[in-house]
C-alpha positions as CSV (number, residue, x, y, z in Angstrom):
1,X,-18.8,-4.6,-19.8
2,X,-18.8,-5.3,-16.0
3,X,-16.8,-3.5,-13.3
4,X,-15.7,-6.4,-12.0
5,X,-13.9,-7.5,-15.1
6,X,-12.3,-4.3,-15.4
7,X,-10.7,-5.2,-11.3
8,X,-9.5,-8.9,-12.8
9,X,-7.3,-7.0,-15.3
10,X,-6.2,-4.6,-12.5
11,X,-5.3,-7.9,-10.5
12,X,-3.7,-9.5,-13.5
13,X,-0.9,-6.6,-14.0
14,X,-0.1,-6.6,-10.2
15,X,0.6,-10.7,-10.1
16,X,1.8,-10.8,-14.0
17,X,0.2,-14.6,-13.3
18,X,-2.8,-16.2,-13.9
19,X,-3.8,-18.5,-11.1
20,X,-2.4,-16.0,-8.6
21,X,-4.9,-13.3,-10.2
22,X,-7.9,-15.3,-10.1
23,X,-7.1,-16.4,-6.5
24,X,-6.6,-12.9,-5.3
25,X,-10.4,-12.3,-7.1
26,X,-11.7,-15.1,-5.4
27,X,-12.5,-16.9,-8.8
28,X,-11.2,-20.4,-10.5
29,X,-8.8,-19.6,-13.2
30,X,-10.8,-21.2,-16.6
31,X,-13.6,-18.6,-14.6
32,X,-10.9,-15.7,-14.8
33,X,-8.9,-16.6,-18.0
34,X,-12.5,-16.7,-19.3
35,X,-13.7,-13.4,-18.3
36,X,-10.8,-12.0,-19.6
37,X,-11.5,-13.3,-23.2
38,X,-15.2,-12.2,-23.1
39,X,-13.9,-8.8,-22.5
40,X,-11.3,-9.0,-25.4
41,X,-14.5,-10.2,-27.9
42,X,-16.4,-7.2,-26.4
43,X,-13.7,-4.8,-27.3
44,X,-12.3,-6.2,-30.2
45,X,-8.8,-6.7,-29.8
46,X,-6.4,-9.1,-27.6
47,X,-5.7,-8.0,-24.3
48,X,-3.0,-10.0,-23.1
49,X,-0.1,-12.0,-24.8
50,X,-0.5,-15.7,-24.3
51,X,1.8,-18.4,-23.8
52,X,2.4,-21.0,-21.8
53,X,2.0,-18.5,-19.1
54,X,1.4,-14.7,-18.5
55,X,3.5,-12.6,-21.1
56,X,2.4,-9.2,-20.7
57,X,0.0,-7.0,-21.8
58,X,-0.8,-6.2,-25.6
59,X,-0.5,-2.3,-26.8
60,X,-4.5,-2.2,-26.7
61,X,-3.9,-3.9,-23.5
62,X,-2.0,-1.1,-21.8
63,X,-5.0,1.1,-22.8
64,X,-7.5,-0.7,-21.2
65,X,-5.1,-1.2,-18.2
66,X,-4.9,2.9,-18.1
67,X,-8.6,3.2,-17.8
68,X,-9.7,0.2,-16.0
69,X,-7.1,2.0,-13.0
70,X,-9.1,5.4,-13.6
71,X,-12.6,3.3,-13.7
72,X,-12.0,1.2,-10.5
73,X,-10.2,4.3,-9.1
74,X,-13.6,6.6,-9.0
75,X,-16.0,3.8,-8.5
76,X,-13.9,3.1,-5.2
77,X,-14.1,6.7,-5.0
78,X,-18.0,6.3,-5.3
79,X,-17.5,3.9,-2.1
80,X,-15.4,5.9,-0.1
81,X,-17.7,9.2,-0.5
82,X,-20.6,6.8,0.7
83,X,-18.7,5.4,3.7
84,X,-17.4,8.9,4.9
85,X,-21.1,10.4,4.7
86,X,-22.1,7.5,7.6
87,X,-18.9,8.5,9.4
88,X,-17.0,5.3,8.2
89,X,-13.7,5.2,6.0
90,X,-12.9,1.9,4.7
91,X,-11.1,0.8,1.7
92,X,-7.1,0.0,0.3
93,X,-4.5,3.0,0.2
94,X,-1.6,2.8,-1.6
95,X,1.1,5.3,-1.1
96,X,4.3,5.0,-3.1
97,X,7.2,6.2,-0.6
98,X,11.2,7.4,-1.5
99,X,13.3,4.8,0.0
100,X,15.0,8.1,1.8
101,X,11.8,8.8,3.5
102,X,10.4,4.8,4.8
103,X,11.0,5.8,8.1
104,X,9.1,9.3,7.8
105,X,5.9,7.3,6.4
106,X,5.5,4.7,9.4
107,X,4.4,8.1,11.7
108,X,1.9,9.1,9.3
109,X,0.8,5.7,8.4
110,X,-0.2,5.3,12.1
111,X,-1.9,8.1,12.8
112,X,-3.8,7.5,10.2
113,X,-5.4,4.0,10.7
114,X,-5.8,4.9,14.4
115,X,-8.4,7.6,13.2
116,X,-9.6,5.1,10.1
117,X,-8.9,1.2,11.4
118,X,-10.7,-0.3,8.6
119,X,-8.5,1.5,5.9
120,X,-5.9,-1.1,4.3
121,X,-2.3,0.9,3.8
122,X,0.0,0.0,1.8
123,X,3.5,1.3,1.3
124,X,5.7,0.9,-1.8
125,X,9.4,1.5,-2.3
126,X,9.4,3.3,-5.0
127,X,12.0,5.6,-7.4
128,X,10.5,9.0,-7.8
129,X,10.1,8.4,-11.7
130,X,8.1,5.0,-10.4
131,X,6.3,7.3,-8.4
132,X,4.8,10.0,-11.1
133,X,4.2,6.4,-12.9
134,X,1.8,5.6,-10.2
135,X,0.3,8.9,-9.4
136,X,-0.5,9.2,-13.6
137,X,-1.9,5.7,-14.1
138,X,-3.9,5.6,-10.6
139,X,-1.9,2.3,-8.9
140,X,-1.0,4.8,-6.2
141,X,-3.3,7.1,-4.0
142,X,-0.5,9.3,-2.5
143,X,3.0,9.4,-2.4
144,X,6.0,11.1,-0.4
145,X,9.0,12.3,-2.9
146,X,11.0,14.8,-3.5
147,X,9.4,18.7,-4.4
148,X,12.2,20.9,-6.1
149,X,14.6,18.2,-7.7
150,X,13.3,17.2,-10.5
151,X,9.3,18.4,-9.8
152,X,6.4,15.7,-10.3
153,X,4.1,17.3,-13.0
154,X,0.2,17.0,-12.9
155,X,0.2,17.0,-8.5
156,X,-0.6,18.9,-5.5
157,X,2.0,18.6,-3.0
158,X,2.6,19.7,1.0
159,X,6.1,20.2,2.2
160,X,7.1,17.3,5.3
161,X,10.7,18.3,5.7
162,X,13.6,19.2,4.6
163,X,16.3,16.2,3.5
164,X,19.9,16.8,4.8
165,X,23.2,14.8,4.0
166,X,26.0,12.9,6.1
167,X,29.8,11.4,5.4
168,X,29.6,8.3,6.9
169,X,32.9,6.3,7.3
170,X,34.9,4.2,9.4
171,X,36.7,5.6,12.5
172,X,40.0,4.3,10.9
173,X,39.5,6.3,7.5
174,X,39.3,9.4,9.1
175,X,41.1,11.5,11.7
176,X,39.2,11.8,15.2
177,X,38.7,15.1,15.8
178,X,37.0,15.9,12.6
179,X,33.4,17.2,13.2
180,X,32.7,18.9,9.3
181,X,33.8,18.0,5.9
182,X,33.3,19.6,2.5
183,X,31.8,17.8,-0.6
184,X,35.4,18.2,-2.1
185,X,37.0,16.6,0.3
186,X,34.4,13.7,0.5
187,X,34.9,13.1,-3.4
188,X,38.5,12.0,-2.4
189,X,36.9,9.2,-0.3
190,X,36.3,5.5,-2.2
191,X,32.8,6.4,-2.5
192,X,29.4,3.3,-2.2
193,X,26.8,5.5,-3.6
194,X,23.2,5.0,-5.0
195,X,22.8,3.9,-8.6
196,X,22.1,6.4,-10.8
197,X,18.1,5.7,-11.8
198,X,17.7,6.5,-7.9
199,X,16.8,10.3,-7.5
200,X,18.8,11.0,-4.1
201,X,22.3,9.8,-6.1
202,X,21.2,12.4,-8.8
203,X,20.7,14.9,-6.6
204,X,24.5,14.0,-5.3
205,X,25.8,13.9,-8.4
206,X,24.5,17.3,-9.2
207,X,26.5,18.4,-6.3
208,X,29.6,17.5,-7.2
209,X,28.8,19.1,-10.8
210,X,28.1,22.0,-8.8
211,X,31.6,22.5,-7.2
212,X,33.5,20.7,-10.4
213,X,35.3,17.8,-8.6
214,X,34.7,14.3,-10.0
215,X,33.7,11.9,-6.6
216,X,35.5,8.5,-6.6
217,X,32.9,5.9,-6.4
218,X,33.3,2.5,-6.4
219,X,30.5,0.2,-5.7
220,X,26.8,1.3,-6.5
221,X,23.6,-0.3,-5.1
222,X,20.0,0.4,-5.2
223,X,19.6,-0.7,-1.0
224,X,21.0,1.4,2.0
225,X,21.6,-1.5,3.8
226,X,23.7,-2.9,1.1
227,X,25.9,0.7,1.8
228,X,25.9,0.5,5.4
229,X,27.1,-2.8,4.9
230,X,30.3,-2.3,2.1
231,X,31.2,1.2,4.5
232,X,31.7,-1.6,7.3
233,X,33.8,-3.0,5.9
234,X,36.5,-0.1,6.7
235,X,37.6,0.3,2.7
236,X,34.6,2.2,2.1
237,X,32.6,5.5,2.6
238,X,29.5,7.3,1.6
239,X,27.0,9.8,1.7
240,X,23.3,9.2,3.5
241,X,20.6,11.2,4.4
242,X,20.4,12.1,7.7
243,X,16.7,10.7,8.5
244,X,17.7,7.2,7.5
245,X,20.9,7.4,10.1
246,X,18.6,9.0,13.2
247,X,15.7,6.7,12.4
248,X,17.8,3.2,12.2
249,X,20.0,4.3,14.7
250,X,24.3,4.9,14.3
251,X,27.3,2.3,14.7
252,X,29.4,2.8,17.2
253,X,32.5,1.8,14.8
254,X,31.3,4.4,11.9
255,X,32.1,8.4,12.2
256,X,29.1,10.4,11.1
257,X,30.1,13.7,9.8
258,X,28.4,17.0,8.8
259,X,29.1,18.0,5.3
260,X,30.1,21.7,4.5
261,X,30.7,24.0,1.6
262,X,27.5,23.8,0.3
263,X,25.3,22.6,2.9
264,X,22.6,20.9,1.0
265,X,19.2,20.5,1.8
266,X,16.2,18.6,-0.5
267,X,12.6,19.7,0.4
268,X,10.6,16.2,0.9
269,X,6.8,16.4,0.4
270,X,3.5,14.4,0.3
271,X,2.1,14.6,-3.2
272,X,-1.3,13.6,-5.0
273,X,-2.6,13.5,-8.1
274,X,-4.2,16.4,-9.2
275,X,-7.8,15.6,-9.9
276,X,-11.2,16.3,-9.2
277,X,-12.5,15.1,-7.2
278,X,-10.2,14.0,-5.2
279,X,-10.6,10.5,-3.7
280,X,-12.1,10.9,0.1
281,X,-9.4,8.2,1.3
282,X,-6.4,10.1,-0.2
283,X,-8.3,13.5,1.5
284,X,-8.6,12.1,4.8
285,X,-5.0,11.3,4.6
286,X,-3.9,14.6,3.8
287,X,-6.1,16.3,6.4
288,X,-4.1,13.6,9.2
289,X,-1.1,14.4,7.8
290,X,-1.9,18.5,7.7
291,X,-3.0,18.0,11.5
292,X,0.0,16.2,12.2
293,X,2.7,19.1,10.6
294,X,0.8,22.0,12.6
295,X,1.7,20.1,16.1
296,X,5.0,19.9,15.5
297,X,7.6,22.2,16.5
298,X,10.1,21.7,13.9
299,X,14.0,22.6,15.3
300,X,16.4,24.6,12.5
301,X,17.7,22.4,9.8
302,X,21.2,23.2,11.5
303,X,20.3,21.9,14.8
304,X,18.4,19.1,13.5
305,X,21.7,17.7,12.1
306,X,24.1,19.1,15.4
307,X,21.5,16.8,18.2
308,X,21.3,13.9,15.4
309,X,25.1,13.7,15.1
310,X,26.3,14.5,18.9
C-alpha cells in the first residue's frame, strides 16, 4: 500500500468526481481510477460505487476514508515536525469556522501566515455538528465554535470571546426612542431567523423556551445576508449577533437594538482535536492565537455592545 494512494482517496471524497481528483493529484484519470482499483484488490473489498460517474463511497469505503485522513494527517504531521526543526512551517491548514464568527477568523488567519507565509489556510463555513465531523475524521486542523452550548466532545479548546445578540429592524417597525428590548417583546416581531440545523438559531430558540413565549417567525435561511436582506425589506425583523453587525458595518435605514431580560451571552472558542501529538501546524496556530488574546485589552461585554450600537 502506498501513501500516495491513500491522498488520491482523500482527494476523491473532497471533488466527489473523478477527473477533478486525478487533476488536483497531478495524475491522468485511467492512472487514478487505476490506482484506486489496485488498492481495492489489495484490500479486498470495493471502495467506491461506480457508475457512470462518482457515486459515493462503499461502507468499507468510509473506513478506509477514516483512516487514510488519520494516515495522511500524521505523515503530514511527520513533515511539519521536520520543517519546524529547520525553522520553516509549510504545509495546508484547514480550520472549520461558525458562520457567526468569519469575521473573527480573518484577524487570526493573518497573523498567522505573516509569522508562517508558506502555510496554505483554508477556512470553511461550517455548522458546529459539521465541525466535531471534521475535528473526529481529521478533514479539519482547528476550528472556532461555540464552548458551552452544546460542547464538542474529544477537544481542547481556548475561550476567544463572548457572542452577544441584537434586534435588528426597520426604523418604521419600531418607535424611535427605543434603545433596549426584551426577548418577549422581540417574539412579537415577524421574526427571519436561522434554520434550525444552525447552532446559533438553537441557542435562540432555547431562549425563548427559557422565558415561555413562542417567537413569530416567518422566513428561515441558512445565510445572514439572506436575513439582512428580507429585514430590508421593512415587513421583517430578526435577531444577529453582534460581531457580524460591527464587522460588516450597520444600515443607516435599520434600528439596532440591545436585547434585555435575559441578556445572553455564548462563549466562542478555538478548538482542536484532542490528540497526541498534536500536529505542529495546528500548535503554531494556537500559540499565534494565545499571543494574540494576551495583547488585547478586552472592554466589558456591556460596553462592547453600548460603543457597537451608539
Amino acid at each position: 500500500m502506498d501513501v500516495k494512494d491513500l491522498r488520491l482517496i482523500i482527494a476523491l471524497s473532497k471533488f466527489e468526481h473523478f477527473a477533478r481528483a486525478a487533476d488536483a493529484c497531478n495524475i491522468s484519470q485511467p492512472a487514478f481510477s487505476t490506482r484506486i482499483r489496485k488498492l481495492e484488490e489489495e484490500l479486498g473489498v470495493p471502495i467506491v460505487e461506480r457508475g457512470h460517474r462518482f457515486g459515493g463511497f462503499t461502507h468499507e469505503g468510509k473506513i478506509v476514508l477514516k483512516w487514510a485522513r488519520r494516515v495522511i494527517s500524521n505523515c503530514d504531521g511527520l513533515v511539519q515536525d521536520i520543517d519546524t526543526a529547520r525553522h520553516v512551517l509549510s504545509g495546508e491548514f484547514t480550520i472549520g469556522v461558525l458562520p457567526t464568527a468569519l469575521p473573527y477568523v480573518s484577524v487570526l488567519i493573518s497573523r498567522f501566515c505573516e509569522r508562517h507565509p508558506l502555510v496554505q489556510p483554508t477556512i470553511i463555513s461550517l455548522s458546529s455538528q459539521a465541525i466535531q465531523r471534521g475535528l473526529d475524521d481529521f478533514s479539519l486542523h482547528a476550528a472556532i465554535t461555540y464552548l458551552e452550548s452544546e460542547p464538542l466532545t474529544g477537544v481542547q479548546s481556548l475561550h476567544l470571546y463572548n457572542e452577544s445578540y441584537v434586534f435588528v429592524a426597520s426604523k418604521p417597525m419600531i418607535e424611535e426612542d427605543i434603545k433596549e428590548i426584551t426577548w418577549e417583546d422581540v417574539a412579537k416581531f415577524p421574526l427571519c431567523l436561522l434554520t434550525k440545523n444552525m447552532q446559533n438559531r438553537r441557542i435562540i430558540s432555547s431562549i425563548f423556551e427559557s422565558i415561555d413565549v413562542e417567537p413569530m417567525v416567518k422566513v428561515e435561511t441558512n445565510s445572514f445576508a439572506v436575513i439582512i436582506g428580507h429585514v430590508t425589506t421593512g415587513k421583517y425583523a430578526s435577531v444577529l449577533p453582534l460581531l457580524y453587525l460591527s464587522s460588516y458595518g450597520m444600515l443607516d435605514e435599520l434600528s439596532y437594538i440591545k436585547i434585555q431580560e435575559p441578556e445572553v451571552y455564548q462563549s466562542i472558542g478555538l478548538v482542536i482535536a484532542d490528540r497526541d501529538p498534536v500536529l505542529p501546524i495546528t500548535k503554531e496556530f494556537l500559540k499565534t492565537t494565545q499571543e494574540f488574546l494576551k495583547k488585547q485589552s478586552t472592554p466589558s461585554k456591556s460596553n462592547q455592545l453600548d460603543q457597537c450600537i451608539t
